[in-house]
C-alpha positions in Angstrom: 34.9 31.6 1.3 34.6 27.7 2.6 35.4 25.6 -0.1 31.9 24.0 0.3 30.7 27.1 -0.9 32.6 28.6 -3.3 31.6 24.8 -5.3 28.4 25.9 -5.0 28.3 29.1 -6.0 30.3 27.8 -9.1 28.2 25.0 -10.1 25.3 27.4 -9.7 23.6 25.2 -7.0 22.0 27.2 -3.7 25.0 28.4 -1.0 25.4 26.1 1.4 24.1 26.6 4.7 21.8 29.2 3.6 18.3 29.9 3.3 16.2 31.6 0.0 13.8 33.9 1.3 11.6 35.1 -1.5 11.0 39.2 -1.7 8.2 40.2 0.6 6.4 43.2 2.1 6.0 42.8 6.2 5.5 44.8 9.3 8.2 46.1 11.0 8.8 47.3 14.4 6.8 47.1 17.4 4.5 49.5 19.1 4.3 47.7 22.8 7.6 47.7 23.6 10.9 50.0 23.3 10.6 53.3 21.6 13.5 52.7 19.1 11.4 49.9 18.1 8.5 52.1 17.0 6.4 52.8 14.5 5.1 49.8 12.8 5.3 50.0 9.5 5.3 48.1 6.1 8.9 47.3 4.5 9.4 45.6 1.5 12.5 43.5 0.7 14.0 41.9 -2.1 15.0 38.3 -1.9 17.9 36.8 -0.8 20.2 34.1 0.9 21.0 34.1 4.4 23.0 32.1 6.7 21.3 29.1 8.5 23.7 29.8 11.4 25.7 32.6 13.4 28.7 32.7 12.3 31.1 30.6 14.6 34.7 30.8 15.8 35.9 27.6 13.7 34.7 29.8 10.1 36.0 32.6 11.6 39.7 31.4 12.3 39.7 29.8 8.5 39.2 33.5 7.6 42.3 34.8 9.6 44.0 31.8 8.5 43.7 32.3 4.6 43.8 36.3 5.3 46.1 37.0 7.9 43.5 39.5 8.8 43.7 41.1 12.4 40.7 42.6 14.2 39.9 45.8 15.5 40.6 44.6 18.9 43.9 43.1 18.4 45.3 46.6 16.8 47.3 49.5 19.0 44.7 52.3 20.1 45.0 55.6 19.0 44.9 58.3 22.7 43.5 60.9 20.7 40.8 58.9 19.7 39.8 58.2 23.2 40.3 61.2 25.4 40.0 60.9 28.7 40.7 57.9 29.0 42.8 56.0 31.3 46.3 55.1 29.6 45.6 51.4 30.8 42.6 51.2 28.3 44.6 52.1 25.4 46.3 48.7 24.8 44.3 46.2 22.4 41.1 44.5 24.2 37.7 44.4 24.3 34.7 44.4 26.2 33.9 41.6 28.2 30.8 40.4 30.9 32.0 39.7 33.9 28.9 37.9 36.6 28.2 40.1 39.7 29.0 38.5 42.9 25.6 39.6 44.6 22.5 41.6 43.3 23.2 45.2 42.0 21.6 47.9 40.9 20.7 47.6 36.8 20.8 51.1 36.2 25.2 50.9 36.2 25.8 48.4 33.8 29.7 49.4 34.5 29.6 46.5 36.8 29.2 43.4 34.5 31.5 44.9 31.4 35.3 45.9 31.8 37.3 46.7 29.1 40.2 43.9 29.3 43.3 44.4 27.7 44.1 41.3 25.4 40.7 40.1 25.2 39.8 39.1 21.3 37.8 36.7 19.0 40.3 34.0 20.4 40.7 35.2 23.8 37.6 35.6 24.9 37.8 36.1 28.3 41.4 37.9 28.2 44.8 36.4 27.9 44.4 33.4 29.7 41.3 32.1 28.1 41.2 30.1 24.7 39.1 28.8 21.9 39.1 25.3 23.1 35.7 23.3 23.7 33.8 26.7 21.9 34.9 26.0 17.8 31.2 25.8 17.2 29.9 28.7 19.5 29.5 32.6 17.1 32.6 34.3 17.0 32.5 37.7 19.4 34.1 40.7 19.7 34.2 41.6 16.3 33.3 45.4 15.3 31.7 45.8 12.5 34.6 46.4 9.9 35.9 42.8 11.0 32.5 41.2 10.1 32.2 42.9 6.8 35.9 42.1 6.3 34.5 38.0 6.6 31.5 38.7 4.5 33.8 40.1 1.7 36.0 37.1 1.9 33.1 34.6 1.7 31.2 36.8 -1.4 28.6 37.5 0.5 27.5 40.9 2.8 25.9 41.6 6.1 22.2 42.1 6.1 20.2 45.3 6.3 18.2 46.2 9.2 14.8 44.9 7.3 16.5 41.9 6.1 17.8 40.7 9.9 14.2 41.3 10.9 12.4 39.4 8.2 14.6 36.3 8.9 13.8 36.4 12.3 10.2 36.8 12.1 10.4 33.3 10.6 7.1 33.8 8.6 4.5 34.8 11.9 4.2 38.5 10.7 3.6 40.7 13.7 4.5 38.2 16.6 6.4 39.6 19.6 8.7 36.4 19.2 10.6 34.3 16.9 8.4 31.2 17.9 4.9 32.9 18.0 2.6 35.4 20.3 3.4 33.6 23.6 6.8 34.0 25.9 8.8 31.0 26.4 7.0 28.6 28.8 9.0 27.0 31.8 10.2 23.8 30.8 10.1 24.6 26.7 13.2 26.4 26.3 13.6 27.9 23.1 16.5 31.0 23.0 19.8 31.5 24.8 18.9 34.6 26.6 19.4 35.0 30.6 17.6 32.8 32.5 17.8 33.6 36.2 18.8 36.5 38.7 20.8 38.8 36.1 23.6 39.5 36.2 24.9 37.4 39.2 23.4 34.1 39.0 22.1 32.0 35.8 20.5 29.2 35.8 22.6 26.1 34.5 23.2 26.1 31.1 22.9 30.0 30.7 25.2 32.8 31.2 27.2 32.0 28.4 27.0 31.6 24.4 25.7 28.4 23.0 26.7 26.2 19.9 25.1 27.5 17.2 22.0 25.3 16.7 21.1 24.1 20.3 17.6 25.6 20.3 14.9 25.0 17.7 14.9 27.0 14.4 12.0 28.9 13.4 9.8 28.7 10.8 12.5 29.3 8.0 15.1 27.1 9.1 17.1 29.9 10.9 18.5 29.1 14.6 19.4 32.0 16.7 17.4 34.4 15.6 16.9 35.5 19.2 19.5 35.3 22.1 22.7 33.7 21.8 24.8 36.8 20.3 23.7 40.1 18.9 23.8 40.5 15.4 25.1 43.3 12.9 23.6 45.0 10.0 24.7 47.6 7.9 21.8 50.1 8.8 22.9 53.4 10.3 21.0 53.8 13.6 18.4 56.4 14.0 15.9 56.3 17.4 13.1 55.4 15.1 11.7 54.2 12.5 10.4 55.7 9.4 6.5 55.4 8.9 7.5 52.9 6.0 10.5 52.0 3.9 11.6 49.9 1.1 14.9 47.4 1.5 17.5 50.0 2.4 19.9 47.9 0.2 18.0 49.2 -3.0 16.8 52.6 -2.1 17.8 55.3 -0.6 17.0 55.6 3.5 14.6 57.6 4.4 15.8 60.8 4.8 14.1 61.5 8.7 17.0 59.5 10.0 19.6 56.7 9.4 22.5 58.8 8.2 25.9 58.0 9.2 26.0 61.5 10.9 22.8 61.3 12.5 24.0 58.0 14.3 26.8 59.5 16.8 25.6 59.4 20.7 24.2 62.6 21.5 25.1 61.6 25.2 28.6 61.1 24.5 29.4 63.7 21.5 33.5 63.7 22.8 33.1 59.9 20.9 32.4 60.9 17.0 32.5 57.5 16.6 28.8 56.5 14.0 26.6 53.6 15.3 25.1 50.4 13.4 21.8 49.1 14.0 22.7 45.4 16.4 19.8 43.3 16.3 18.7 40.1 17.7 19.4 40.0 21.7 22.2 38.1 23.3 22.2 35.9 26.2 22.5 38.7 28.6 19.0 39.6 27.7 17.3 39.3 30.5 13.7 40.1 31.1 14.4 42.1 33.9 16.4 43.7 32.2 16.2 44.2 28.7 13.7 42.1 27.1 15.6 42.0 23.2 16.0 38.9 22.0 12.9 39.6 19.8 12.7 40.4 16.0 11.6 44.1 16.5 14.2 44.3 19.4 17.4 46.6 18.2 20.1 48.6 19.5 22.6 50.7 18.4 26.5 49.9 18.4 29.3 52.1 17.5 31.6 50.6 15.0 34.3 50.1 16.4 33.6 48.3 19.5 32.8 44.4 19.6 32.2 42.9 22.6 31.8 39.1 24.1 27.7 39.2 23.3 28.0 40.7 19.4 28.5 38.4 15.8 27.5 38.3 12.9 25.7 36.4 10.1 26.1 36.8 6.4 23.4 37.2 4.0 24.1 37.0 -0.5 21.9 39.0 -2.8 
């Protein structure tokens, strides 16, 4: 825990860099766009505190520094976890975007991510590349036992699924985006998600994660609630969602899906590895691509595996 903090939460004055948002029944989901997103349906949450900001690589290596704690990606790889695959992709890295050097065909998204041995939270990009220039941008690659590992450490947790989404509505209940009903206009940026010819050829000033804060917040006072870096929760992932549901933090889940078991890839069942529910968008979401960086928008991740487009943010009950 910052030391900011942990005076706060000791004089009994709100957490720093958070936001209250009071308990409150909404609609969740979408019915217009991805089927994972579907149904709508009411949730009701208890209120809490969440973080302002993604969590960035400056908070992240005071963590390390006062834990000596090392991430999934910096630890040896077990073969017999993995099978099949190649003996080169069993040292320590992570998954990282690479551009395309000319158009290609979206349906092979093997040509923009390579596993790269040696890439971490502070190697980014691989061996070679550094922290420098990017203390304020979200921490990535982290799995999702190295951002509950943080959360512990700062006396706090990682939001549910219906807490994420909440936050990110921002208080406009029902609209597609963060910022309203209408898609960002040219000229009014507002989210770092792709802008340009994905994945070959951004325009300036995308491509890449931003500092936290360089777009607008919405109407709580949260910034990057869409784009920049895809989020975790702790909400196993099912392919849709119950017809309604109370906070999964207080209730059971609902027992039509959302089980740990129920969460493995049924196109990949040699990995029996379970999958959280990623929300939020990143900015490789393009919209001709994969439209996500909106509050209904989720995906599922398997535990294990961060990448260069997936943090975190904390949330305290």
């Amino acid at each position: 825990m910052t030391a900011t903090r942990a005076a706060a939460d000791m004089a009994g004055a709100p957490p720093t860099d958070m936001v209250w948002l009071p308990a409150a029944t909404f609609r969740m989901g979408s019915d217009a766009h991805y089927p994972e997103e579907a149904p709508v349906h009411p949730v009701t949450v208890s209120g809490f505190w969440i973080d302002r900001y993604q969590v960035t690589n400056r908070e992240f290596a005071a963590f390390v520094a006062d834990t000596s704690y090392v991430t999934v990606a910096e630890r040896p790889l077990d073969a017999a976890d993995f099978p099949g695959a190649p003996a080169e992709n069993l040292a320590p890295g992570s998954l990282v975007f690479t551009r395309t050097t000319r158009p290609v065909d979206l349906c092979h998204m093997s040509q923009w991510w390579s596993w790269t041995p040696g890439a971490c939270w502070h190697r980014p990009e691989g061996p070679a590349s550094s922290l420098a220039g990017r203390e304020d941008h979200p921490v990535v690659h982290v799995a999702f036992e190295d951002a509950a590992q943080y959360a512990e450490w700062a006396g706090e947790a990682l939001p549910t699924e219906a807490q994420w989404e909440l936050a990110a509505r921002g208080g406009r209940d029902g609209a597609p985006y963060t910022w309203g009903d209408e898609p960002e206009a040219p000229g009014d940026p507002r989210a770092n998600y792709w802008h340009g010819a994905f994945p070959w050829r951004p325009d300036p000033g995308y491509g890449t994660t931003a500092p936290v804060g360089s777009y607008a917040p919405n109407g709580y006072g949260l910034f990057d609630m869409a784009g920049n870096v895809w989020e975790w929760t702790t909400d196993w992932y099912a392919p849709r969602h119950p017809d309604a549901a109370e906070d999964p933090c207080c209730v059971p889940l609902d027992p039509r899906g959302g089980a740990e078991h129920d969460s493995l890839d049924p196109a990949q069942p040699q990995f029996r590895v379970p999958r959280r529910v990623i929300k939020g968008g990143s900015f490789l979401c393009a919209d001709s691509y994969c439209r996500r960086y909106r509050p209904a928008a989720r995906r599922p991740q398997m535990i294990d595996t961060g990448m260069s487009h997936i943090g975190f943010r904390c949330v305290k009950r």
